[in-house]
MIMARVO-111968 format. One record per residue (C-alpha): x, y, z; residue number from 0; residue in three letters. Coordinates in steps of 0.001 Angstrom, whole numbers, plus 500000, padded with zeros to 6 digits. Each point is the difference from the previous one (the first is absolute). Layout:
X	Y	Z	NUM	ALA
...
This chain:
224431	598299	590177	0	UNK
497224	501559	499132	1	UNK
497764	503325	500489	2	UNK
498564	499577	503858	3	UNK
496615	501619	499077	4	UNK
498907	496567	498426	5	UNK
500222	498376	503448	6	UNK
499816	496305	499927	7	UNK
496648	499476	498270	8	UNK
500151	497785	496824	9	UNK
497611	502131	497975	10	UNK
502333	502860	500957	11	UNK
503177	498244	499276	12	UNK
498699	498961	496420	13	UNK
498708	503296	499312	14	UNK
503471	502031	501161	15	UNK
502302	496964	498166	16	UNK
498402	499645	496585	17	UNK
497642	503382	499413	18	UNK
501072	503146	502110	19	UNK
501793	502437	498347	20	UNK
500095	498068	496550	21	UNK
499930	502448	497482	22	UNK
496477	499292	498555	23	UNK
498954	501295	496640	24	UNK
496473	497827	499409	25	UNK
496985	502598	499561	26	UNK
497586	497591	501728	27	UNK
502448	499572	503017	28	UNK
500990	503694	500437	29	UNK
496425	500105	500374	30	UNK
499698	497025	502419	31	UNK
502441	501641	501895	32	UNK
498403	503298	500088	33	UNK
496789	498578	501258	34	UNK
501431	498077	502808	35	UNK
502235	503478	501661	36	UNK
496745	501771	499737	37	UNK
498218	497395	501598	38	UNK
502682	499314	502678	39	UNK
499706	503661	501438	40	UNK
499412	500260	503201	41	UNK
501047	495991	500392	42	UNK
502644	497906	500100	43	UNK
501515	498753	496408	44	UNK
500171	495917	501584	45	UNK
496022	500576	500253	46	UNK
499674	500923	496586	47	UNK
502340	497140	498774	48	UNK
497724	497656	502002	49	UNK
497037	501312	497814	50	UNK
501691	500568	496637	51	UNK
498644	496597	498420	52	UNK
496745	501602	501116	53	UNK
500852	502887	498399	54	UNK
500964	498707	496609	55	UNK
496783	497662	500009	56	UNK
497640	502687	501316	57	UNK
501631	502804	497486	58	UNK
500049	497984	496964	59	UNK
503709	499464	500055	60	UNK
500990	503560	500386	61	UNK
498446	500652	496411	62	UNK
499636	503789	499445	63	UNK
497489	499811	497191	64	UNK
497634	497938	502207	65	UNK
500294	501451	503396	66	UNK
499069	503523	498416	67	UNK
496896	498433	499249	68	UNK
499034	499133	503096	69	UNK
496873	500699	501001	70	UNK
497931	500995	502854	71	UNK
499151	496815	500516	72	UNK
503250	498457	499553	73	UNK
501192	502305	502351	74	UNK
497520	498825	502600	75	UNK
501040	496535	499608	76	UNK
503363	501181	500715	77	UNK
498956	501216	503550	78	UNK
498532	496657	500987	79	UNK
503264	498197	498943	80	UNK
502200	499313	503524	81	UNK
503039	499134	497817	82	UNK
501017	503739	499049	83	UNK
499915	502558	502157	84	UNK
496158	501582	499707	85	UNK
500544	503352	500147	86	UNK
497199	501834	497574	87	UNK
503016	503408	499318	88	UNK
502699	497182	499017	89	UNK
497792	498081	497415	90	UNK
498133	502860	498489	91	UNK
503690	501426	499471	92	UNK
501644	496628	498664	93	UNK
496746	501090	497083	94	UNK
501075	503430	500130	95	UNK
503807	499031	499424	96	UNK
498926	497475	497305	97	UNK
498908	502541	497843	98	UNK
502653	502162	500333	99	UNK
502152	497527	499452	100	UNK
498822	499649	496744	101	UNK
500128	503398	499251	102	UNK
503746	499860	500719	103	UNK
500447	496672	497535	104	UNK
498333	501991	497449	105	UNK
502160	503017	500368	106	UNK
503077	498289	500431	107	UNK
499709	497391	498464	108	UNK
500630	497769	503360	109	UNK
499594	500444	503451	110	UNK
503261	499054	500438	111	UNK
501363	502277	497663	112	UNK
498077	503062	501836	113	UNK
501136	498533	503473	114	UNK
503639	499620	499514	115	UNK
500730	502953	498732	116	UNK
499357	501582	503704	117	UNK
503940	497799	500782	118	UNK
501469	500896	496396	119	UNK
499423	496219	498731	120	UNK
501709	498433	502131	121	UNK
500867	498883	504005	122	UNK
501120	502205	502172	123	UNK
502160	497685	501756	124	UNK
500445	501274	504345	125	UNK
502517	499099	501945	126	UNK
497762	499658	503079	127	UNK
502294	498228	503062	128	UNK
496963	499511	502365	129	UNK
496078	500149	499638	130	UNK
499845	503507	501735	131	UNK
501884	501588	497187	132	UNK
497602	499501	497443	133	UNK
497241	502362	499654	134	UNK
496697	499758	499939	135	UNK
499435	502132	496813	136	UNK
502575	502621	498109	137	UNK
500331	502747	497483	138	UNK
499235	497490	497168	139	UNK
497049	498786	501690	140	UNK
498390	502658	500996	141	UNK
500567	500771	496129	142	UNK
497947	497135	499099	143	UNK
497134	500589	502483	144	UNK
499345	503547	499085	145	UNK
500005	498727	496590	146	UNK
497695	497264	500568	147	UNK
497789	502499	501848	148	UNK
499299	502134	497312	149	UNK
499213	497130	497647	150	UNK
496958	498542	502065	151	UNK
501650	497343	502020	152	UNK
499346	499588	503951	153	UNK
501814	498498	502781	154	UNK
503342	501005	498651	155	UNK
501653	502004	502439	156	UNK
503666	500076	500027	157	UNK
500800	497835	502431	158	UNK
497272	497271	498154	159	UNK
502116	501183	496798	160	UNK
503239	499255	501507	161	UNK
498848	496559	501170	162	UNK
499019	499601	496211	163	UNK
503005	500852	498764	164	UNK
502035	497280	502094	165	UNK
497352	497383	499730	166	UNK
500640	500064	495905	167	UNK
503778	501104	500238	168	UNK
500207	503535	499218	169	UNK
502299	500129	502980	170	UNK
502443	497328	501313	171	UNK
499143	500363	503654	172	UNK
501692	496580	501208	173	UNK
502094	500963	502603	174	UNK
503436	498900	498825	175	UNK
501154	497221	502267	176	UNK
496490	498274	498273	177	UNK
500900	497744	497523	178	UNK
497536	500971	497669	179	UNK
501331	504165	500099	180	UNK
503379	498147	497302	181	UNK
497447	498029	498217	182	UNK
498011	502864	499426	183	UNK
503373	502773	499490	184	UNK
């Protein structure tokens, strides 16, 4: 059994049974992953996953150093591309969170370091029986947004950071009849 949300498309299936809710500690994938919630506000997260090889190709792999250095006309180039989402607030702040991203790595040391902290260093593991149980951001979350807030970043509202934080495993939100909530315990 698994997690209803993921429906029956393949794409979705893949993406619940082999990367959601992973614990993820790669810099350049926290960072992936940060870009896509922000740009999937507002939007469903299938239509981002339908766009993410865009994404990586158009974003230069999700590589901080180089997507702070976007420029103008990058940026411009960006809004002609159909394969992402071409909204002008959502790329100027995937720029904006690139460099203070880096800010963080500098002062951390990681990324990851800085962003795992807001859980203690590890999974907090739920014990959600059905999808309407989980919520759609909490204390820790809102934690992380505020935080994020004050350090430059955009489009990272709680309930953006929440989606983060189960998208790279900070939280165990299978529901636990899925097989993947004991695989991931």
């Amino acid at each position: 059994m698994r997690c209803e949300w993921c429906g029956t498309d393949p794409l979705y299936i893949k993406y619940h049974d082999e990367e959601w809710g992973v614990p993820l500690h790669d810099d350049r994938k926290l960072f992936e992953f940060l870009i896509l919630e922000g740009a999937q506000a507002g939007l469903s997260w299938i239509t981002i996953l339908k766009k993410r090889e865009n994404y990586i190709k158009a974003f230069d792999n999700f590589d901080p150093v180089k997507v702070s250095r976007f420029s103008e006309k990058k940026i411009e180039k960006l809004l002609q591309n159909p394969g992402i989402v071409r909204n002008k607030m959502k790329i100027n702040s995937a720029v904006g969170n690139a460099k203070a991203f880096l800010k963080i790595q500098k002062e951390f040391g990681s990324f990851d370091k800085y962003i795992w902290s807001f859980v203690g260093g590890k999974p907090i593991v739920n014990k959600w029986k059905s999808l309407k149980e989980i919520p759609a951001m909490t204390r820790e979350s809102d934690a992380m947004s505020k935080d994020l807030k004050k350090r430059g970043f955009k489009f990272v509202g709680s309930t953006i950071c929440y989606a983060f934080m189960q998208a790279v495993g900070m939280v165990n939100d299978h529901i636990v009849k899925c097989f993947r909530y004991n695989q991931l315990k």
